[in-house]
C-alpha positions as CSV (number, residue, x, y, z in Angstrom):
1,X,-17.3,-1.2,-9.5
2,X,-20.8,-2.5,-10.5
3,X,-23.9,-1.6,-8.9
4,X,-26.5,-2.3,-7.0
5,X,-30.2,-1.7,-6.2
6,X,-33.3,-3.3,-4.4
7,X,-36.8,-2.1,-4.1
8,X,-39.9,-3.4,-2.1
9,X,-42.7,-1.3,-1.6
10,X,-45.8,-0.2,-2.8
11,X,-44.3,1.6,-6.3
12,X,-44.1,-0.5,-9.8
13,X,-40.6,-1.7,-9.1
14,X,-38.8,-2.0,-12.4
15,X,-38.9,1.8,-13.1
16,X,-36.7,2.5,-9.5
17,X,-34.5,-0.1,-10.5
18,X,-34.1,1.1,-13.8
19,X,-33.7,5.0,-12.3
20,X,-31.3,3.4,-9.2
21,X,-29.0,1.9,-11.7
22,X,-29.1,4.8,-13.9
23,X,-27.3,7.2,-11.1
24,X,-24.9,4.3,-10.7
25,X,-23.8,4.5,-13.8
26,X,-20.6,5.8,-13.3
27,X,-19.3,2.9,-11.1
28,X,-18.5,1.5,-14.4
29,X,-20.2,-1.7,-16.3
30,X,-20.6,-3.9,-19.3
31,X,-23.8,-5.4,-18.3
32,X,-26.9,-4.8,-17.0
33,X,-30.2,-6.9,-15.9
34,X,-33.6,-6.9,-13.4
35,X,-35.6,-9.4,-11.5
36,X,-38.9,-8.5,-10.3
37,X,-41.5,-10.5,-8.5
38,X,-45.5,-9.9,-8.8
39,X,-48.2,-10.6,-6.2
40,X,-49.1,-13.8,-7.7
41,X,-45.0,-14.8,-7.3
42,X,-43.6,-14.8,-11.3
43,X,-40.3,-13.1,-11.3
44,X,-39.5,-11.5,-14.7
45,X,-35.9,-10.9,-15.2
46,X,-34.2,-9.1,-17.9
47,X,-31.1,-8.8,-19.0
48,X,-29.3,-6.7,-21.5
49,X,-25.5,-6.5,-22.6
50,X,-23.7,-3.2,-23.3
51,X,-25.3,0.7,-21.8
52,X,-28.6,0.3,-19.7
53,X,-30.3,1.9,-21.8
54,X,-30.8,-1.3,-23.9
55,X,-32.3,-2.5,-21.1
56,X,-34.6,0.1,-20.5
57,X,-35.7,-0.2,-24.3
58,X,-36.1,-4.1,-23.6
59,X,-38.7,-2.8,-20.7
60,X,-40.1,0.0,-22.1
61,X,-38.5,1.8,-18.7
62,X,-39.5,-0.7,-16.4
63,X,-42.8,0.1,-17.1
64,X,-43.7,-3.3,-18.9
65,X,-42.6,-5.4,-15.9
66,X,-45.5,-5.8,-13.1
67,X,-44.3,-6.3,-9.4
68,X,-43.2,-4.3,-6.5
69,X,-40.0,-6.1,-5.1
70,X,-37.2,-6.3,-7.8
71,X,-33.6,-6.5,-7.5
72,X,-31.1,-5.1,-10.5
73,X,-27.2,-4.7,-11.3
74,X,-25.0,-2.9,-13.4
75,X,-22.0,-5.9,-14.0
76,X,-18.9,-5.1,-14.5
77,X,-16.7,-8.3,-15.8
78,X,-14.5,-10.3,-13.3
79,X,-15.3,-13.8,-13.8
80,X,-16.7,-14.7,-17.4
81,X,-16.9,-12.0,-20.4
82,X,-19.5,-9.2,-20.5
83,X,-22.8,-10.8,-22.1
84,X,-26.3,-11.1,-21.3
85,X,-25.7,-14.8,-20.2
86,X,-23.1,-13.4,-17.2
87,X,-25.2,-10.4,-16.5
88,X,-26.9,-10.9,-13.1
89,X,-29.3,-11.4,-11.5
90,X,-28.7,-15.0,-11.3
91,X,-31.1,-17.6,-10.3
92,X,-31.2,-21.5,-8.6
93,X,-32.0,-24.2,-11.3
94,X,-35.6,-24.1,-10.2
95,X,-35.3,-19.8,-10.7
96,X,-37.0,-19.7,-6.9
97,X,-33.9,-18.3,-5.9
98,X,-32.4,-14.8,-7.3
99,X,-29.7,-12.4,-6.5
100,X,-27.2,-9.9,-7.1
101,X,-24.0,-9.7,-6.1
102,X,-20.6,-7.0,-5.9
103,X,-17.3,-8.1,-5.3
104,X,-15.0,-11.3,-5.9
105,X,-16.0,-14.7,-4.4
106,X,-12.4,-15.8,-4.2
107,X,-13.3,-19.3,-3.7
108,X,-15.7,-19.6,-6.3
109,X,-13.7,-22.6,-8.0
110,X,-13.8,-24.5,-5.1
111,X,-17.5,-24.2,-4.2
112,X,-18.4,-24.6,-8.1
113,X,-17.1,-27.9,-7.4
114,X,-18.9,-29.0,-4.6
115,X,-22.1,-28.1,-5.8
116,X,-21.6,-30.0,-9.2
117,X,-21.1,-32.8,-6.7
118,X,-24.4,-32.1,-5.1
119,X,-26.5,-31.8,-8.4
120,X,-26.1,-28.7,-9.3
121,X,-25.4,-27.3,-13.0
122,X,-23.9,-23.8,-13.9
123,X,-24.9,-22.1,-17.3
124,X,-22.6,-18.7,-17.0
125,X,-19.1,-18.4,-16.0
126,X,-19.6,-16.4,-12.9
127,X,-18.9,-16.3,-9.6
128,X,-22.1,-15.1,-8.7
129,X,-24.0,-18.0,-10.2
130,X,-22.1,-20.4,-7.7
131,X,-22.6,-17.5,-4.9
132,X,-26.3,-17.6,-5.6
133,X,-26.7,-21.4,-5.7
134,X,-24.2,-21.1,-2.5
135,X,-27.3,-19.6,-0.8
136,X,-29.7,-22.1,-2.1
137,X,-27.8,-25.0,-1.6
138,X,-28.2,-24.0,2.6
139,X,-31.8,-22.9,1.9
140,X,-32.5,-26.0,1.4
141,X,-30.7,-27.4,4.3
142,X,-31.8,-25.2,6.7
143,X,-34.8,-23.4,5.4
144,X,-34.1,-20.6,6.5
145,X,-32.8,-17.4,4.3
146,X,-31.0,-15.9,7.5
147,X,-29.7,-19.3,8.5
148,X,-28.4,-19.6,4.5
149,X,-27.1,-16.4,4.4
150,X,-25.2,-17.1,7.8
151,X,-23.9,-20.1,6.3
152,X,-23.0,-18.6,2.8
153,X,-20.7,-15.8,4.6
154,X,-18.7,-18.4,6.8
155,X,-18.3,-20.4,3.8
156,X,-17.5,-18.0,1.0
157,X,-14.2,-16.3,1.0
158,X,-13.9,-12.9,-0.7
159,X,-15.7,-9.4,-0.7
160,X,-19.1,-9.1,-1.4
161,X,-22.5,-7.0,-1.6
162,X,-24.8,-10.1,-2.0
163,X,-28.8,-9.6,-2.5
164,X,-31.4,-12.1,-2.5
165,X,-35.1,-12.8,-3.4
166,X,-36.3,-16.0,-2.1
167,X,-40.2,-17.4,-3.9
168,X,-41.3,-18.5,0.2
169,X,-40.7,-15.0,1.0
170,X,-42.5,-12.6,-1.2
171,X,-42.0,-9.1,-0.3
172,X,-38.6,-9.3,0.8
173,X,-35.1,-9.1,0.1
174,X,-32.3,-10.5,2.0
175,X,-28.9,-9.5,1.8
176,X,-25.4,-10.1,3.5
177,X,-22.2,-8.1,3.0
178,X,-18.4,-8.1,3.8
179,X,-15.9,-5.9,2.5
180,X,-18.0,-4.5,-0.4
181,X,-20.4,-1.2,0.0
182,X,-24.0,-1.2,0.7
183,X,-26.8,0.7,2.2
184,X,-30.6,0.2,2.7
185,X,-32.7,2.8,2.8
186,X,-35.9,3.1,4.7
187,X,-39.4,5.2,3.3
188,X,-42.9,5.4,4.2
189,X,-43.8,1.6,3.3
190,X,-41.2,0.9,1.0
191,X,-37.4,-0.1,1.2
192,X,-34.4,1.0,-0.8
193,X,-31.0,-1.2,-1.0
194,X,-28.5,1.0,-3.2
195,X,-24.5,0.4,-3.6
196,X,-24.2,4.4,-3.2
197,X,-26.0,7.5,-2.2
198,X,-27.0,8.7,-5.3
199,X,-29.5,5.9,-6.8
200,X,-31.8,6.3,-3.9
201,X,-32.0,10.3,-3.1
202,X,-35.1,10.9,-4.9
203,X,-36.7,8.4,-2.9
204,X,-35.7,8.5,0.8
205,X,-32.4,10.5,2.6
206,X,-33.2,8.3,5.8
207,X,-30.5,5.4,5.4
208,X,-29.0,2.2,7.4
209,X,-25.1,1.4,6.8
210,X,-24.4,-2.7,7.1
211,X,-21.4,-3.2,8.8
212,X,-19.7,-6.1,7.6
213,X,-20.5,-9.6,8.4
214,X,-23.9,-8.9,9.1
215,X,-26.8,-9.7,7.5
216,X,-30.4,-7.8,6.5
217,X,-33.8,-8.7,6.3
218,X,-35.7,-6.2,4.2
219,X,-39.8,-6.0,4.1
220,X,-41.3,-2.7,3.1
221,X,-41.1,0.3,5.6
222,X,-38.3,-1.9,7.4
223,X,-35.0,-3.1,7.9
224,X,-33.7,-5.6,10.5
225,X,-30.5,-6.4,11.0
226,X,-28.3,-9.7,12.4
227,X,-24.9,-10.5,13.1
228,X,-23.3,-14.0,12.2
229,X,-25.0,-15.8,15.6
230,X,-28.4,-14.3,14.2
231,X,-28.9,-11.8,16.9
232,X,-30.7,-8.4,16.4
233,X,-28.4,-5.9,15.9
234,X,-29.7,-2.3,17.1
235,X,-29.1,0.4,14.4
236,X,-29.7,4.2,13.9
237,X,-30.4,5.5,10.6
238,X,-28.3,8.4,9.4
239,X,-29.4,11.5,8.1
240,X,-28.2,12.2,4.2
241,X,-27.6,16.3,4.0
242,X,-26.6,16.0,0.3
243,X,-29.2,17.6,-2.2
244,X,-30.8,15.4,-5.0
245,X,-29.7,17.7,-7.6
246,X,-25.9,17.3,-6.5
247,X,-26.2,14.4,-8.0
248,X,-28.0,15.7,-11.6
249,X,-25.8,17.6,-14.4
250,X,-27.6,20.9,-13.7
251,X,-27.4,22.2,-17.3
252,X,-23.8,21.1,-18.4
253,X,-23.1,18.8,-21.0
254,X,-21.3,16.3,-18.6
255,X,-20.6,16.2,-15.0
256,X,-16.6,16.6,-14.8
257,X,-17.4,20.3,-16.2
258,X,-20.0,20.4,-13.6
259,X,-17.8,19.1,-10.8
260,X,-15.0,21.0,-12.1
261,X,-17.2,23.9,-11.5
262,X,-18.2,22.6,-8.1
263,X,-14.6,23.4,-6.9
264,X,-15.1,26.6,-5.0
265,X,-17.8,25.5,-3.2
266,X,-15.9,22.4,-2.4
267,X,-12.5,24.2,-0.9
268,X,-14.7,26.4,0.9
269,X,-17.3,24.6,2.5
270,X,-14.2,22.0,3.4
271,X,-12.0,24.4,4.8
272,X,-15.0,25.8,6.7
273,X,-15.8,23.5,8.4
274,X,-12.7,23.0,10.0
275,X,-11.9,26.3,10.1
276,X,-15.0,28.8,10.6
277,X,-14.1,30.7,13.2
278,X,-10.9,31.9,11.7
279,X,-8.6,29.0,13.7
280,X,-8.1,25.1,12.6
281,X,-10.9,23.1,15.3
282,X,-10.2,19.1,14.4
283,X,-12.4,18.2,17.6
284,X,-15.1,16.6,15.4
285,X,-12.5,14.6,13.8
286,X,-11.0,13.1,17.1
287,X,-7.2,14.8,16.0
288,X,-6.6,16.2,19.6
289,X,-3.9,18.7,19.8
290,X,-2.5,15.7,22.3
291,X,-2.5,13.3,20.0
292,X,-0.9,15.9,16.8
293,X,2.2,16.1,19.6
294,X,2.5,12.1,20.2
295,X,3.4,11.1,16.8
296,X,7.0,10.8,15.6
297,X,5.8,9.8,12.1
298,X,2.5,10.2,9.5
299,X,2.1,7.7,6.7
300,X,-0.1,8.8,3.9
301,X,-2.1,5.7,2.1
302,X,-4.2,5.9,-0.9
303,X,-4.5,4.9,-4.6
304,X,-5.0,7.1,-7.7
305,X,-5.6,10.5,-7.6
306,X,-6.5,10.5,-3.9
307,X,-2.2,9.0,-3.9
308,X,-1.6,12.4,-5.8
309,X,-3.0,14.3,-3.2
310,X,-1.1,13.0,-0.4
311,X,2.0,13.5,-2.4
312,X,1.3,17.1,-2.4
313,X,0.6,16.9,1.3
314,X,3.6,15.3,2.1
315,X,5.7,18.2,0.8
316,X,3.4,20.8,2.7
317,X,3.3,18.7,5.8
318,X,6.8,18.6,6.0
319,X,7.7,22.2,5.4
320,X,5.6,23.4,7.6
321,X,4.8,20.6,10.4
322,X,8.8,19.1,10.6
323,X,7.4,15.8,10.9
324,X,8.5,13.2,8.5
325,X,5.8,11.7,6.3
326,X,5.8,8.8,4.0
327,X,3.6,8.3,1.0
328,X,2.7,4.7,0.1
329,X,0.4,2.9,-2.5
330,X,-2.7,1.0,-0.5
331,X,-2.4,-1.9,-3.0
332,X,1.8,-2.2,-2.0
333,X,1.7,-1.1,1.7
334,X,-0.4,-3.8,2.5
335,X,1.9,-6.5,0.9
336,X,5.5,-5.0,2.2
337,X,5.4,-5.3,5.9
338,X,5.4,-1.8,6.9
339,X,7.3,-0.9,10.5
340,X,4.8,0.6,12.5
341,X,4.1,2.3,16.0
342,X,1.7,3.6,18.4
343,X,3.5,6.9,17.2
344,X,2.8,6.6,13.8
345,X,-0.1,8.0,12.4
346,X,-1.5,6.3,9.4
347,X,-3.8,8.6,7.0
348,X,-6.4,6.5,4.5
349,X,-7.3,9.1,1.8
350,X,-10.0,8.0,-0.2
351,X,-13.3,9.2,-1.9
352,X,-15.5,6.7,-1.8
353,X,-14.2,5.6,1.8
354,X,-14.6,1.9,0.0
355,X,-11.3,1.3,-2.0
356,X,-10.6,-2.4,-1.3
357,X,-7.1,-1.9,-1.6
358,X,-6.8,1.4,0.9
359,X,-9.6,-0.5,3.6
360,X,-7.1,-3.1,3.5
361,X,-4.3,-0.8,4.6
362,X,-6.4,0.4,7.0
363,X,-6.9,-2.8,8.7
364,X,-3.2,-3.5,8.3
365,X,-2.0,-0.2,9.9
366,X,-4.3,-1.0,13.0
367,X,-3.1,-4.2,13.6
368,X,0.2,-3.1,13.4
369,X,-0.5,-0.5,16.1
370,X,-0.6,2.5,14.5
371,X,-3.4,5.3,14.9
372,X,-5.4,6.2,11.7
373,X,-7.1,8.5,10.3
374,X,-9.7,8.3,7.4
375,X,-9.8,11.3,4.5
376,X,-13.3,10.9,3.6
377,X,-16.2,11.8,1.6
378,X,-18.8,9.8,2.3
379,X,-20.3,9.7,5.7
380,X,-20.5,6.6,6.8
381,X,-18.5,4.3,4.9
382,X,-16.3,1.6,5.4
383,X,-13.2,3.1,6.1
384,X,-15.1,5.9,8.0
385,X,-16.2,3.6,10.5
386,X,-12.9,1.3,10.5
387,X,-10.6,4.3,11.4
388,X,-9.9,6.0,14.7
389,X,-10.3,9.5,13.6
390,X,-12.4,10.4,10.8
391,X,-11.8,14.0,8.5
392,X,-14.8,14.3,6.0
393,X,-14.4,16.2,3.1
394,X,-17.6,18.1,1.7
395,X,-17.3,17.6,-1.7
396,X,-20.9,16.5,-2.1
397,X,-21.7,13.4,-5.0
398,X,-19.1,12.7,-7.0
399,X,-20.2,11.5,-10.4
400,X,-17.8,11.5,-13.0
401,X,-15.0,8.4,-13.2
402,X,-12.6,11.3,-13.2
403,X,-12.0,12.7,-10.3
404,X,-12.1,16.9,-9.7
405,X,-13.7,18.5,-6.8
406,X,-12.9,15.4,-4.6
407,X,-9.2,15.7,-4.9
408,X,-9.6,19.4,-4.6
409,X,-11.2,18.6,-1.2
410,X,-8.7,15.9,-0.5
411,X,-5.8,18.4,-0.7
412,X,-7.0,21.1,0.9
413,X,-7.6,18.8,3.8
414,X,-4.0,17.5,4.0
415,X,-3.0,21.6,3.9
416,X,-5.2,22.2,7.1
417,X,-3.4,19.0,8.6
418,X,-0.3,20.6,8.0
419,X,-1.3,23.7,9.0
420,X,-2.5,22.6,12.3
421,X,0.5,20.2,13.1
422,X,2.4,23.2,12.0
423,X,1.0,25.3,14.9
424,X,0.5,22.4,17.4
425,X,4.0,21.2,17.4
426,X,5.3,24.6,17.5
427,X,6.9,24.7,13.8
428,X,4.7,28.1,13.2
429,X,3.8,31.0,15.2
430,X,0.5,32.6,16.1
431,X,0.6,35.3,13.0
432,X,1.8,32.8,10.5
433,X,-0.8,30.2,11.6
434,X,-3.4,32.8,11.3
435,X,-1.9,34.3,7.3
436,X,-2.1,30.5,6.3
437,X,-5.8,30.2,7.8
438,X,-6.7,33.5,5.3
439,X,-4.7,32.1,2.5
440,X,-6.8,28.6,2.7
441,X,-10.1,30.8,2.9
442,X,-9.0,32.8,0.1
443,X,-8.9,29.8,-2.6
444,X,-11.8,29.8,-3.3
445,X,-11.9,33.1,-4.8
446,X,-8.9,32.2,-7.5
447,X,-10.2,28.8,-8.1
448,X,-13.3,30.8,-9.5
449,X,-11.1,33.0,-11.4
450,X,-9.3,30.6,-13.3
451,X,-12.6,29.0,-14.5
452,X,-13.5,32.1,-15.7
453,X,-10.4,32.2,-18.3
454,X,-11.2,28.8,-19.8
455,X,-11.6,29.7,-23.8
456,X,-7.8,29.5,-24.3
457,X,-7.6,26.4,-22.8
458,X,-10.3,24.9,-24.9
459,X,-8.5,25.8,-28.4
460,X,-5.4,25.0,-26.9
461,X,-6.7,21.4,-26.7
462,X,-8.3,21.4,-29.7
463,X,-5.0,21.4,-31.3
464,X,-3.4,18.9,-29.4
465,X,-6.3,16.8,-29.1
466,X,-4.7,13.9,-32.1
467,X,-1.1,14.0,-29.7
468,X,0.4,10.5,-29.5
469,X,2.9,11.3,-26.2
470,X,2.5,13.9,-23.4
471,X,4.5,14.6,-20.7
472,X,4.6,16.4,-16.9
473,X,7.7,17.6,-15.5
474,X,7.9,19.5,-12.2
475,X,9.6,19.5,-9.1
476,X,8.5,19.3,-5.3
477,X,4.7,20.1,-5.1
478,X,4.6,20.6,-9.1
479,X,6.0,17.0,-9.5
480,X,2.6,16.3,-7.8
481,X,0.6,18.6,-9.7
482,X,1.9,17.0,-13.0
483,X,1.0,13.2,-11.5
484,X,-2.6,14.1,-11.1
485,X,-2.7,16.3,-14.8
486,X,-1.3,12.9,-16.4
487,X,-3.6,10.7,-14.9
488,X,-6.5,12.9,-16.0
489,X,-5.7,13.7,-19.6
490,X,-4.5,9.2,-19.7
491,X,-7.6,8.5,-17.9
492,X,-10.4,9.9,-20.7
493,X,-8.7,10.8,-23.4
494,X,-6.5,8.0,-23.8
495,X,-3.9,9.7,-25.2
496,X,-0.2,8.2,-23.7
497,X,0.5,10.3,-20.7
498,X,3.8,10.7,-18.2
499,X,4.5,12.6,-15.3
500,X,8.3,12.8,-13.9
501,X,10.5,14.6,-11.7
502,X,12.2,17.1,-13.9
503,X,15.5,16.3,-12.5
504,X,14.8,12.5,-13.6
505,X,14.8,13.6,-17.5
506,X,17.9,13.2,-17.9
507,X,18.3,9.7,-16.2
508,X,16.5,8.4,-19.6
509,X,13.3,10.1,-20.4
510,X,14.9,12.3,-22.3
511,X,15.3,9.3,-24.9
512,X,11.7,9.5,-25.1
513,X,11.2,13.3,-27.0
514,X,11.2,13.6,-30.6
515,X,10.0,16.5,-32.9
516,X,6.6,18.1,-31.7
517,X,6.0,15.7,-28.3
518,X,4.0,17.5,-25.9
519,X,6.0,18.8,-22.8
520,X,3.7,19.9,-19.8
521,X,6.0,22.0,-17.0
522,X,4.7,23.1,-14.1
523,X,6.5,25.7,-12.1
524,X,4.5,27.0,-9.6
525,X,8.0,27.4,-6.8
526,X,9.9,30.3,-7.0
527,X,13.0,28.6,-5.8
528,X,12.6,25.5,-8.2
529,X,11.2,27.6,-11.6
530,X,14.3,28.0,-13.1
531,X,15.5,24.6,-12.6
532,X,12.1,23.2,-14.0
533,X,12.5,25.5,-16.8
534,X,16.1,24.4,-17.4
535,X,14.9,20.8,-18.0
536,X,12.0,22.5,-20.3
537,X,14.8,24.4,-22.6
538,X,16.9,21.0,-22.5
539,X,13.7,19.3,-24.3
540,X,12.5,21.9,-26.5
541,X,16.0,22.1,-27.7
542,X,15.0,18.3,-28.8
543,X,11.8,19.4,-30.5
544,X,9.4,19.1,-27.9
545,X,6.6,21.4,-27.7
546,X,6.3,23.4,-24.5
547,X,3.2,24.3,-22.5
548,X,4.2,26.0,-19.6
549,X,1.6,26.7,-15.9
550,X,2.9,29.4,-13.9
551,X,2.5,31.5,-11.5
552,X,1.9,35.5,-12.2
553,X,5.0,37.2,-12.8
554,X,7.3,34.1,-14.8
555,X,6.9,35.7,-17.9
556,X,10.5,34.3,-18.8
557,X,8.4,30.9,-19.5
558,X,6.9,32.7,-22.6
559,X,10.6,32.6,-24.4
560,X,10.2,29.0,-25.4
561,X,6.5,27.8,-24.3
562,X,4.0,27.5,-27.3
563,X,1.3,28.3,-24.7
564,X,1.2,29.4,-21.1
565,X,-0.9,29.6,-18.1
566,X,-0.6,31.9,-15.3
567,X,-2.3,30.8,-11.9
568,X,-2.8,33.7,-9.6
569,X,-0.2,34.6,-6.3
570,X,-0.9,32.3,-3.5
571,X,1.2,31.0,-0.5
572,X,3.1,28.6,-2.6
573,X,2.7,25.2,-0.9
574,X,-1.5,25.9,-1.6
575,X,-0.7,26.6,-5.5
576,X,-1.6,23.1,-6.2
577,X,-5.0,23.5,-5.7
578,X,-4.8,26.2,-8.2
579,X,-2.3,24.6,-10.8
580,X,-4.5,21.5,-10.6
581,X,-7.6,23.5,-12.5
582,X,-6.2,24.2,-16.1
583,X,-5.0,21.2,-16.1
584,X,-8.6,19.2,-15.6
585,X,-10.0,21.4,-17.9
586,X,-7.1,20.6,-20.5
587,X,-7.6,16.9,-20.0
588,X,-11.8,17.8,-20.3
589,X,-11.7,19.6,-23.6
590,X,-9.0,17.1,-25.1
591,X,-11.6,14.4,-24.5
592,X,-14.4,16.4,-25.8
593,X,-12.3,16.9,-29.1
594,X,-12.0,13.4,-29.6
595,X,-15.5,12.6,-29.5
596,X,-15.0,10.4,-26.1
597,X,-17.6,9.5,-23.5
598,X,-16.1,11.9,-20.7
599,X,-18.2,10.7,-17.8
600,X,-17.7,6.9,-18.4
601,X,-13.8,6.6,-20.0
602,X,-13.3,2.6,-20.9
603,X,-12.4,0.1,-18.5
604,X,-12.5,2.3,-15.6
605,X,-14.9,2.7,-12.7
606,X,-15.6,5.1,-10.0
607,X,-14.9,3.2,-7.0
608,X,-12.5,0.6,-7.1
609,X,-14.2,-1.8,-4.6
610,X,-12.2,-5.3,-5.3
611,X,-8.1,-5.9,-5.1
């Protein structure tokens, strides 16, 4: 949620800004604005409510604003309504001091208070006003923008990315952090500070992660880094491998199509990586085959979609593996005083690897004891370097609000867990461990085939596309399935979405169907497709509408179902990374038929960075 970027170098600065915040547009926003500082010390800022592309027309690109150290942000409203007034940057009452800031000052009130008391007045209704004249206030003190940024941290409660331009330091950019993502990236005389990857890959793939509570000093060509007592801290710049044009729409009209087409690539570089040599190796990821036998339990932790993939991996994990597993919400398992073991094993599924909610359980789990794991896809980040083993997917730059190839990646990940505490704990033999190995590599493969059969899925959704009520019914993995295919069709087109446990239809959802509502059944398990399809006779019976997805050979399903989908064989407890597909492309096409911004659906952001 909102972005950030910082340039100082020897480039025009607006025009980076302008292109950083671009490829952060998909963190979600309301707001946008710049402030950049010249060599003779006048900071222009701009500010523009609504897409940023009214505030490139305000700057003619960037290209009307002189200076070569600017910061910028993409707001997305917390604290005060989304106008050019809240936008950031924000500024002191003399403007000498400007910043930028991510996250939720929690004590905001409190300080706002304090510093009316000292003199100070507030035009916006932001936190980020009082976080900025936070940092002033102890500029003054101490002057010092290391010794005021020390000061702000210990003082200000909350999460943050904070970024600051002082007037006594020209050239430079100071910035502090705690619980909110940020990284600094480092070219040949110039400096990069981005909230993700993708603003700054044209520029520079060399980049520094802060760890939190520290702080950063940036000057062009350099970084230093402190921790709260103001020592150096020594850090290694990491490598980025992903390619700039991962991050670009490549010729489609948006980038869920594109990342929906991504999804080969993504299962099989993932599942390669772990798997190359024909047997599951997890010694990059610290899971010793000592450690797969010591635990008694695995809890599975994560919000949205990345939740839906750990439901599917809970029924998979415990088929094959025998180990119980428990599935949990980040924002709830934080709050309901889980009971917790060294023998638990504690698994943090998320994209981003900055969810506030699933860093949080994170740090819970750990205190409690338990070991964890991170499910990750970007190197690096928070809950990367917070976790005591660390799985990274290789899904490559995620774009779109919705996600595709990610979750794709995240379940096939939770399939080569199972899979390996499966064979490990001696639940499976050698030849069955090896057939599930070639079934995971062979995914790819019918992945690629379904895409190529998506025409019927696009008229399908054009006549659906003005539906009031849809809903998903499965059972076991399915169930699973149908969560994530609800959340995508709710998620960007907007259209009122369901998913439920077949079996729980007629514990009152039934209530729910009238004449023409859209029923969604997935039956993918041979041992659970005529129940499924019982429940879908009991509501077409009621007037519902049936589309039924299938696996090759239920041509029963065709009886009653106004339209069908086959996905091809597979071993069953994979078919969700197969069942998933029709129904992202369903969700995709609805959107597009009702004119909606697919990329960017209202209120919604890509990575959910504050509780």
């Amino acid at each position: 949620m909102c972005g950030i970027v910082g340039y100082t170098g020897y480039r025009q600065a607006a025009p980076v800004l302008l292109d950083g915040l671009k490829k952060l547009e998909y963190r979600g926003y309301d707001s946008a604005g710049i402030a950049v500082r010249d060599g003779a010390g006048k900071v222009t800022l701009v500010k523009a409510k609504g897409r940023l592309k009214r505030l490139a027309e305000k700057t003619d690109d960037g290209r009307t604003v002189a200076g070569d150290c600017g910061i910028g942000h993409t707001r997305w409203a917390t604290h005060g309504e989304p106008s050019e007034v809240n936008a950031h940057p924000h500024f002191n009452d003399e403007k000498t001091v400007f910043g930028v800031h991510n996250g939720i000052i929690e004590n905001f009130t409190d300080l706002k208070v304090k510093l009316e008391k000292a003199g100070y007045s507030f035009y916006s209704q932001t936190d980020t006003e009082v976080a900025v004249k936070l940092v002033d206030y102890y500029y003054k003190k101490w002057n010092d923008p290391l010794a005021a940024l020390v000061s702000f941290t210990l003082r200000a409660r909350g999460s943050y990315a904070l970024a600051v331009m002082f007037g006594d330091y020209p050239g430079e950019i100071y910035v502090a952090r705690k619980d909110s993502p940020m990284i600094i990236g480092i070219g040949e005389g110039e400096t990069f500070l981005a909230s993700d990857v993708p603003a700054i890959l044209k520029y520079t793939r060399s980049v520094y992660y802060i760890g939190n509570m520290e702080i950063a000093r940036l000057q062009k060509g350099k970084a230093d880094f402190y921790d709260l007592d103001r020592n150096r801290l020594e850090k290694q710049p990491v490598a980025v491998t992903w390619d700039e044009e991962a991050a670009e729409r490549g010729g489609y009209k948006h980038f869920m199509m594109k990342e929906i087409h991504e999804q080969p690539k993504v299962v099989r570089d993932t599942v390669n990586d772990a798997a190359a040599k024909g047997v599951i190796d997890f010694s990059h990821t610290g899971l010793t085959d000592e450690r797969i036998r010591s635990f008694s339990e695995i809890w599975i932790v994560a919000c949205g979609s990345a939740y839906h993939a750990g439901m599917a991996a809970q029924y998979v994990i415990e088929s094959l593996a025998r180990i119980p597993v428990r599935v949990e919400l980040a924002s709830e398992f934080r709050y309901r005083d889980p009971v917790l073991s060294g023998h638990s094993l504690v698994v943090v599924i998320s994209q981003s690897g900055e969810t506030a909610d699933s860093l949080a359980a994170l740090r819970e789990a750990k205190e409690r004891g338990a070991e964890t794991l991170a499910v990750v896809n970007v190197v690096g980040s928070s809950i990367a370097r917070e976790a005591d083993m660390v799985f990274y997917t290789k899904a490559g730059p995620e774009i779109s609000v919705a996600t595709t190839k990610a979750y794709s990646a995240q379940l096939v990940a939770g399939y080569m867990l199972a899979v390996q505490f499966a064979y490990v704990r001696e639940k499976i033999g050698e030849e069955e461990y090896r057939r599930l190995i070639g079934e995971l590599k062979a995914l790819p493969d019918k992945i690629g085939a379904l895409l190529e059969d998506k025409e019927k899925i696009q008229k399908f959704a054009a006549q659906i596309a003005n539906r009031r009520d849809v809903f998903f019914i499965g059972r076991g993995v399915d169930y699973a399935v149908g969560m994530e295919g609800s959340l995508k069709l709710k998620e960007i087109s907007y259209i009122h979405s369901e998913a439920y446990a077949a079996g729980e239809l007629k514990h009152g959802t039934i209530s729910l169907i009238e004449e023409g509502t859209l029923v969604v059944g997935v039956l993918t398990q041979a041992r659970l497709a005529e129940k499924t399809w019982s429940n879908m006779a009991e509501v077409h019976s009621r007037g519902a509408y049936l589309m039924a997805l299938t696996s090759a050979g239920n041509y029963f399903v065709e009886d009653k179902a106004g339209f069908t989908v086959y996905v091809p064989k597979a071993e069953e407890l994979f078919l969700p990374s197969l069942a998933v597909v029709p129904l992202q492309l369903l969700a995709y096409y609805v959107s597009v038929a009702r004119g909606l911004d697919v990329d960017k659906p209202r209120n919604l952001a890509k990575s959910v960075t504050v509780e």
